[in-house]
C-alpha positions as CSV (number, residue, x, y, z in Angstrom):
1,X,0.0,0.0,0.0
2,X,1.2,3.5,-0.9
3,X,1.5,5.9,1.4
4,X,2.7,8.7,-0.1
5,X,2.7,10.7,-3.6
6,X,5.5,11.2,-5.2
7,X,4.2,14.5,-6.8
8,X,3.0,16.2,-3.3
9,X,5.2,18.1,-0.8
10,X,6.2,16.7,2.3
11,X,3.7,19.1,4.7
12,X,5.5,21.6,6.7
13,X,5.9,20.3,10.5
14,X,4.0,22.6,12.9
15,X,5.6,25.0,14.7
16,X,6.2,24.4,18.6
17,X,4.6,26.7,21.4
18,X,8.7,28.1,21.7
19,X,8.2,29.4,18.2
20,X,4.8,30.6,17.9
21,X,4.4,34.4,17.1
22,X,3.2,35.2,20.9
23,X,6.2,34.0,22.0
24,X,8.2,36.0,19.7
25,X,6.7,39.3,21.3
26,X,8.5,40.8,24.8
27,X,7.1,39.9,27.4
28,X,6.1,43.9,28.3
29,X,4.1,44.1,25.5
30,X,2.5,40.7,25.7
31,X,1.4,41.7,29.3
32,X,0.0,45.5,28.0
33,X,-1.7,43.3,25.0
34,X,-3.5,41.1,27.5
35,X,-4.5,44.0,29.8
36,X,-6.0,45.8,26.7
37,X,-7.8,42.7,25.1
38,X,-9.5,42.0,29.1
39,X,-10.1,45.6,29.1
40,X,-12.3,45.9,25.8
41,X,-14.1,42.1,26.9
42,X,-14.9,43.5,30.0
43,X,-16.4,46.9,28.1
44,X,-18.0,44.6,25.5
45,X,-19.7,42.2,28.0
46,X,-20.7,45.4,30.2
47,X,-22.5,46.7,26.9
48,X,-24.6,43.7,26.3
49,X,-25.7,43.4,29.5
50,X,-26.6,47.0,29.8
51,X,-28.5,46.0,26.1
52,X,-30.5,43.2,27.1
53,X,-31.8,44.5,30.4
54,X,-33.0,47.9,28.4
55,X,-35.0,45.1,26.5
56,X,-36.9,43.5,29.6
């Protein structure tokens, strides 16, 4: 049984957590990134449950 193509590229291997893009990022501005993306769920979630009581 063939397993593999001759004609198709060997897929790339995934990268490891080291390597990811996050983890490329200092650690500052990860920590200001997370404070800002809690910041605007906590505003989002504050604004649709300010919304759905205006609709009782």
């Amino acid at each position: 049984m063939q397993l593999k193509l001759a004609f198709l590229e060997e897929p790339k291997p995934r990268q490891t957590q080291s390597e990811g893009p996050w983890n490329q990022i200092d650690p500052g501005a990860r920590a200001m990134a997370l404070e800002i993306l809690s910041r605007l769920i906590a505003q989002m979630l504050a604004a649709r449950t300010a919304k759905e009581a205006s609709h009782d």
